[in-house]
C-alpha positions in Angstrom: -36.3 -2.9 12.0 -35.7 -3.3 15.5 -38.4 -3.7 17.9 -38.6 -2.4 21.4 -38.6 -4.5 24.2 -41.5 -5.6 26.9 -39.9 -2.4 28.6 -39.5 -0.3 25.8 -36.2 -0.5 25.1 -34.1 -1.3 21.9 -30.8 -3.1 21.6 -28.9 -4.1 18.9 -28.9 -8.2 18.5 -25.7 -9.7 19.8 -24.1 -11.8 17.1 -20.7 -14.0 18.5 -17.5 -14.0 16.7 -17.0 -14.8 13.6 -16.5 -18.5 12.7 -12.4 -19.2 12.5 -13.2 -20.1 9.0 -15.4 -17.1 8.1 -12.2 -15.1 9.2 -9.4 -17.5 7.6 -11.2 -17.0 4.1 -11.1 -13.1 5.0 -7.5 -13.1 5.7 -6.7 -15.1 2.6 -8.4 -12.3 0.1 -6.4 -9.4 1.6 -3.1 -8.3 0.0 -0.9 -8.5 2.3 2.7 -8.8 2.6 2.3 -11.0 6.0 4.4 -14.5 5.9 2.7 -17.4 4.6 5.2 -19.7 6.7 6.3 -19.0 10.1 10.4 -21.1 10.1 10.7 -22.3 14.0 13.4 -24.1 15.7 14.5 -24.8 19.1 17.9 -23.2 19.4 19.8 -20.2 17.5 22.9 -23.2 16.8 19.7 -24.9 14.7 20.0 -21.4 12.8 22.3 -22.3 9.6 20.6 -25.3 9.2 17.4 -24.3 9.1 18.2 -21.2 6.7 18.4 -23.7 3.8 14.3 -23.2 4.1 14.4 -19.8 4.3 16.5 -19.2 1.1 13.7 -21.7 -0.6 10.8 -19.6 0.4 13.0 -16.5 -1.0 14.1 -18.1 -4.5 9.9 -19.1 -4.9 8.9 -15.3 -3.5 6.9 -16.7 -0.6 7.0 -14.3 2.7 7.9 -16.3 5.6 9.5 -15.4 9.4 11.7 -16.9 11.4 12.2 -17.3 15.2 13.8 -19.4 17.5 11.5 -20.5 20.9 12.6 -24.0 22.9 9.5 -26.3 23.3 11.4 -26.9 27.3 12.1 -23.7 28.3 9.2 -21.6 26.4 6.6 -23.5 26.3 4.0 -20.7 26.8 5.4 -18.8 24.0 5.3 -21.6 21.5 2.0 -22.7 22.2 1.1 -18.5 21.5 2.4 -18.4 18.7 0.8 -21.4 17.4 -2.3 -21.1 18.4 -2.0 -16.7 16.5 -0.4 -18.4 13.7 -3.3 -18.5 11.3 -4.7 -15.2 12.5 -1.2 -13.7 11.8 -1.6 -14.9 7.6 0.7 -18.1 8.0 -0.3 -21.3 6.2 2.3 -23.4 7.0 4.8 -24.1 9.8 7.9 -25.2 9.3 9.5 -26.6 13.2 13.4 -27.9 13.6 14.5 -29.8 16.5 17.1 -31.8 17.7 17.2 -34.6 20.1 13.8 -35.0 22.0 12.5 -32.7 19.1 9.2 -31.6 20.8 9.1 -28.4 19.4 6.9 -29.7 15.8 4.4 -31.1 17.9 3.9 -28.9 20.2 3.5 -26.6 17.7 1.0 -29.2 15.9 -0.8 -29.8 19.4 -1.6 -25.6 19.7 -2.6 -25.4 15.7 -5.1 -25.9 12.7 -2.2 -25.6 10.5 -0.2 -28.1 8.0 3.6 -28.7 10.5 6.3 -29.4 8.7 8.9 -31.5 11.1 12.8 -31.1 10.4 14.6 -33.3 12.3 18.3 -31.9 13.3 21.7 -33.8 14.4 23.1 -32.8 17.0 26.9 -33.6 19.1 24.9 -34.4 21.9 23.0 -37.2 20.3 23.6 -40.7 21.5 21.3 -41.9 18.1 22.9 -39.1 15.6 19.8 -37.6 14.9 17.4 -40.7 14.5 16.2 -39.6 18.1 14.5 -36.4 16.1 13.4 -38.3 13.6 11.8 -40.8 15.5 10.3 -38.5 17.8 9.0 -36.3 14.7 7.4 -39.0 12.6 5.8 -40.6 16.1 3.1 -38.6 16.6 -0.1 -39.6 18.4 -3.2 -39.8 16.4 -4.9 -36.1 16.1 -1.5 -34.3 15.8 0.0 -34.8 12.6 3.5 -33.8 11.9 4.7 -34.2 8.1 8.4 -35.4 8.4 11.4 -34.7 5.9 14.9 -36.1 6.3 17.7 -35.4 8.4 18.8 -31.7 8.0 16.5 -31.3 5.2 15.3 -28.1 5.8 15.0 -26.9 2.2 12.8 -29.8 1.5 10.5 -28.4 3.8 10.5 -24.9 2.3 9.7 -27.3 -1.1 7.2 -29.1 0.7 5.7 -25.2 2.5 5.5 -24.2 -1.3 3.4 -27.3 -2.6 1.5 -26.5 0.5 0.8 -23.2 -0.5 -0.1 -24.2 -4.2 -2.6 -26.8 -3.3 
């Protein structure tokens, strides 16, 4: 029961929000057809490439979404959807760059979530593609990027799915 106050009044108590993981383990027990792994990269000419994970995630039945934001010249928006990723039902994120390849951790930097790093060649690439990879798998401490190969983007839709099983 609630009990007045000194002047009589009642109010309800005021409770904050729920903790994230209160709310995580709420999302996980609705069924829901909301992607479990949200497929970034940095430009639509990363698109083919990065398909090979989507086709993965399709052959193993596991709802993902794909969308193409630069870590240069959206930076707002990447960080957004980072940051609503785990709200929005995803699990993991898969991110594919090319050259300076911020976009994994940037994406890392604005989430809770495991990032799955796909370094990309590119034609403009003085280092054919070991620039990515370097930049992916050199990370500072507190933002951990998981790194496949080269173009391996259906390795990281494996790795999403042993993600997923764990």
């Amino acid at each position: 029961m609630i009990e007045p106050d000194a002047a009589g009044e009642t109010a309800l108590p005021l409770e904050g929000p729920a903790p994230l993981t209160e709310v995580a383990e709420e999302i996980e027990q609705l069924e829901t057809d909301a992607p479990r792994v949200g497929i970034v990269m940095g430009s639509k000419s990363d698109m083919d490439t990065m398909m090979a994970a989507a086709r993965e995630l399709e052959q193993r039945g596991i709802h993902h979404e794909v969308r193409v934001m630069s870590a240069h010249r959206d930076p707002d928006v990447v960080a957004a959807y980072a940051r609503n990723a785990q709200l929005r039902g995803l699990r993991v994120i898969i991110a594919g760059a090319g050259l300076s390849a911020a976009l994994p951790g940037v994406v890392a930097a604005h989430s809770e979530l495991p990032v799955i790093g796909v370094p990309l060649t590119s034609s403009n690439s003085a280092a054919g593609g070991l620039d990515a990879l370097l930049a992916i798998t050199q990370m500072p401490p507190g933002v951990p990027v998981g790194c496949v190969g080269l173009n391996a983007a259906r390795n990281a839709g494996v790795l999403a799915a042993r993600i997923l099983a764990a």
